[in-house]
C-alpha positions in Angstrom: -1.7 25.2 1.7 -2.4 25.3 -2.0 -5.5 25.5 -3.0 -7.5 23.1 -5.3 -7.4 25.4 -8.3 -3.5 25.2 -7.8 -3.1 21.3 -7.3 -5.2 20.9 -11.1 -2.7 20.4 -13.4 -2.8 21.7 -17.1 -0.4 18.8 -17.8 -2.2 15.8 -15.6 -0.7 12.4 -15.2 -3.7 10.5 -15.3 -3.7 9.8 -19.0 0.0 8.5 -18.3 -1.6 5.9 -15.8 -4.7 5.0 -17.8 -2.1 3.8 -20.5 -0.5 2.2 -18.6 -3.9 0.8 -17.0 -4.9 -0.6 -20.5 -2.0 -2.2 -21.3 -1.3 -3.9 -17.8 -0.8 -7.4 -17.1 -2.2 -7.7 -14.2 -6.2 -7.4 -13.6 -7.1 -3.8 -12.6 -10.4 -2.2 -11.5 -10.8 0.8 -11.5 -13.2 2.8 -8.6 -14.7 5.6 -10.0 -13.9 9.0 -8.0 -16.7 11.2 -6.3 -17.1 14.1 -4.8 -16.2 16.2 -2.0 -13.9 13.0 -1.5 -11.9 13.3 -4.8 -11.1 17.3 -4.3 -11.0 16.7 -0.3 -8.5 14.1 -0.4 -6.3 16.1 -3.2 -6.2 19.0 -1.3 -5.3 17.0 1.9 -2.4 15.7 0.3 -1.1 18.8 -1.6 0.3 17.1 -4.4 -0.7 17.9 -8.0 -2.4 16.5 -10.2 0.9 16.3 -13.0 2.1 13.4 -10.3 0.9 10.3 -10.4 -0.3 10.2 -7.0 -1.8 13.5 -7.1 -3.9 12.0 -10.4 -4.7 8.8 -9.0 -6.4 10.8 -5.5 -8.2 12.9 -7.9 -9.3 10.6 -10.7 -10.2 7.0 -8.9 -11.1 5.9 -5.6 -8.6 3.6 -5.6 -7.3 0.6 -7.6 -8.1 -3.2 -6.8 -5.6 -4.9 -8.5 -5.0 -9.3 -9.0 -8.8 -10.1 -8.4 -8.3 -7.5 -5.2 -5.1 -8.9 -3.9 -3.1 -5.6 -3.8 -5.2 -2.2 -3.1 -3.6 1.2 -4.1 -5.4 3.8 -2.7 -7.3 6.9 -4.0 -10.1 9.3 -3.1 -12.8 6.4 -1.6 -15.5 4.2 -3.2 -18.1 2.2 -1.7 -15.9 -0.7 -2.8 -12.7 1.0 -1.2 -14.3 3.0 1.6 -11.1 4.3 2.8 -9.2 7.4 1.5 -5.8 7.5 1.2 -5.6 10.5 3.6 -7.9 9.3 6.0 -5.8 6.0 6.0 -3.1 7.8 6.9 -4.0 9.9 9.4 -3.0 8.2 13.2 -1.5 5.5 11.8 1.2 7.1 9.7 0.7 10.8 9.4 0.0 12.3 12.5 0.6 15.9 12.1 -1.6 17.1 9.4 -0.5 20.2 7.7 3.3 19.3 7.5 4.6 16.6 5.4 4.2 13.0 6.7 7.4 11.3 7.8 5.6 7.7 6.2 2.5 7.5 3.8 0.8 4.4 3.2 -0.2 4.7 -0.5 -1.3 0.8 -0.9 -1.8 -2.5 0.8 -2.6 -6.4 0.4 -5.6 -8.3 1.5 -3.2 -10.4 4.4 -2.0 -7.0 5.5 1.4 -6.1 4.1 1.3 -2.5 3.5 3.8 -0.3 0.7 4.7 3.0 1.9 6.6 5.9 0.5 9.2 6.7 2.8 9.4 10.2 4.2 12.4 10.1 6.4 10.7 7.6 8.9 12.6 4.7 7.5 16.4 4.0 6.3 16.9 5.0 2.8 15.9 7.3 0.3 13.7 9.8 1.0 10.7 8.9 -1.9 11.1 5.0 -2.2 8.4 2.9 -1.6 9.0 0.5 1.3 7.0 -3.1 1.8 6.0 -3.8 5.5 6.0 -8.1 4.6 3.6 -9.8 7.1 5.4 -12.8 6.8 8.8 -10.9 8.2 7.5 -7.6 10.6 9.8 -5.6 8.4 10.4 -3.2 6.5 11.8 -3.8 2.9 12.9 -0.8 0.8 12.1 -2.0 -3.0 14.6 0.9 -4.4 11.6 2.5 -7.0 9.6 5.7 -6.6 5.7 5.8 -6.6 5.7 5.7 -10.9 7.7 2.7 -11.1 5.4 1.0 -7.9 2.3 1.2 -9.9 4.5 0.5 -13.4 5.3 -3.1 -11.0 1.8 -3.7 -9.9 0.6 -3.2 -13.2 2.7 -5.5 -15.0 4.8 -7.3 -12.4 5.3 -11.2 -11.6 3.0 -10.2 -8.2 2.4 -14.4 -8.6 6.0 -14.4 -7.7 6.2 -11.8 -5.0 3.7 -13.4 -3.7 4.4 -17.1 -3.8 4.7 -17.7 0.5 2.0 -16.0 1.1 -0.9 -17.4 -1.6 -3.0 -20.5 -0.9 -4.7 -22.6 -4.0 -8.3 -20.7 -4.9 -7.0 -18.0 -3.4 -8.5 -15.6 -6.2 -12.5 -17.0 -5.6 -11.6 -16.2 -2.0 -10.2 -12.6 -2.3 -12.3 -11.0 -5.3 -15.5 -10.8 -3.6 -14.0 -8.7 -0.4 -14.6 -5.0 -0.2 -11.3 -2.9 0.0 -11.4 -2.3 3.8 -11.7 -6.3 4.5 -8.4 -8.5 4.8 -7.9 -11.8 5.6 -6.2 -12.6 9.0 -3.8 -16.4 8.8 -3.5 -18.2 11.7 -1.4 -18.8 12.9 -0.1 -15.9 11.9 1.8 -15.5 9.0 5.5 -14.2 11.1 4.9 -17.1 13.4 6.3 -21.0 12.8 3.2 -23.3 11.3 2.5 -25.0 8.3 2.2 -23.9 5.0 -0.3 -20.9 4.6 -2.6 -23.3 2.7 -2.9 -25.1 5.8 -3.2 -22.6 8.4 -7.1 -21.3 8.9 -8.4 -17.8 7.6 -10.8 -15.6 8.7 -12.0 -12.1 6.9 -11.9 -9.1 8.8 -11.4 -5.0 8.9 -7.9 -3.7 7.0 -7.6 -1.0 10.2 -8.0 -4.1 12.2 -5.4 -6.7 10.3 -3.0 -3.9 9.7 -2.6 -2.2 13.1 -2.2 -6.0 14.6 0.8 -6.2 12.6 2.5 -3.0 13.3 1.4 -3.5 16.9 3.7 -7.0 16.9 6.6 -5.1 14.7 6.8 -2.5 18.4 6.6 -5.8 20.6 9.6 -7.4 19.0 11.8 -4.1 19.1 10.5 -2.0 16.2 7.9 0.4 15.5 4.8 0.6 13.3 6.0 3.2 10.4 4.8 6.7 10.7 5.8 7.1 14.5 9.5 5.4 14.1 12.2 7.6 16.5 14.9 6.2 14.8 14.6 6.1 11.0 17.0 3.2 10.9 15.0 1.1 13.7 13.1 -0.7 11.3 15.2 -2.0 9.4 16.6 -5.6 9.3 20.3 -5.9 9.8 22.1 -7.0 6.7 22.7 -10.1 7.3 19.1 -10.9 8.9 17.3 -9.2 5.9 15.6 -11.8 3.3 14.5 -9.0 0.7 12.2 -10.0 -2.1 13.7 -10.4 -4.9 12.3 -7.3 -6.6 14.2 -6.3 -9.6 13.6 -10.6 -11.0 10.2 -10.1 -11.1 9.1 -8.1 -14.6 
């Protein structure tokens, strides 16, 4: 384990990220970062502060981007009272101390969670995967962590998002605090109506999430970080309906 001192970077990427903060497209808040949870959580992860991620743990408690829509996850705030670590920890990475095999760096506010793959899903070891509510699967977008928040930044999330938003969706989500979702029903991976016309009710993130993954095991896959066979959760070519990822900048 690396200690604090060694994790602070003489060359930090946060100034990178606030560039690219200013000069986004998208709507982002910023959480401010506090401590013991700032240098807790960095040390936790054992990433540096020269990587984005690293900076982002250390600097903010998190990110609420699109009126709240899409939460990327730092160090805690009372408006994102969830670490990235501690978010983590028995849902994806459950052997602290050794290199999680699936870390859940960010998630939206009807539960679809973006993960960088460790090993624990098909691909690239390092790629950020999307769990879509809408499917129970997981979709491998083919960027890294930088070019994630670079997307979520600046990207068509309006697009991305098109099955899954209702009209006045903003006035609906931007008051929530970042460990609240929404919860569609009937549910989003079910048959129904239109998502505008199905009911919603707010409730706990740890709550909305862990329903989803717990319907991905029932229907023959797993829930991320405790996968047995890497290539388990995937869809099968010619069942996949991938976003279309690289049309939306």
């Amino acid at each position: 384990m690396r200690s604090l001192t060694e994790l602070l970077s003489d060359d930090p990427a946060w100034p990178l990220v606030k560039q690219q903060i200013a000069s986004a497209r998208n709507e982002v808040e910023v959480l401010e970062a506090r401590e013991p949870a700032r240098s807790d959580t960095l040390h936790a992860l054992q990433v540096t502060t020269r990587s984005p991620m690293g900076a982002l743990a250390y600097e903010t408690g998190g990110l609420l981007v699109d009126h709240g829509w899409l939460r990327i996850l730092g160090s805690g705030n009372p408006r994102m009272p969830r670490t990235l670590v501690d978010w983590n920890r028995g849902r994806a990475w459950h052997r602290p101390g050794s290199p999680p095999a699936l870390l859940l760096v960010a998630d939206d506010v009807v539960g679809g969670s973006f993960a960088v793959n460790g090993g624990a899903l098909a691909g690239p070891a390092g790629h950020v995967h999307y769990f879509a509510p809408d499917e129970l699967e997981w979709e491998c977008l083919d960027v890294g962590y930088s070019d994630f928040l670079s997307w979520a930044f600046s990207g068509d999330l309006e697009a991305f998002y098109s099955d899954l938003r209702w009209p006045g969706w903003q006035e609906e989500v931007a008051p929530l605090p970042g460990d609240r979702g929404i919860s569609v029903y009937p549910f989003l991976w079910a048959a129904g109506p239109p998502v505008a016309s199905r009911s919603r009710t707010r409730i706990p993130m740890a709550e909305l999430v862990d329903i989803q993954f717990d319907a991905r095991r029932q229907v023959g896959g797993d829930e991320g970080g405790s996968a047995q066979s890497p290539s388990s959760s995937q869809p099968s070519p010619e069942d996949a309906k991938p976003r279309p990822w690289w049309k939306l900048w």
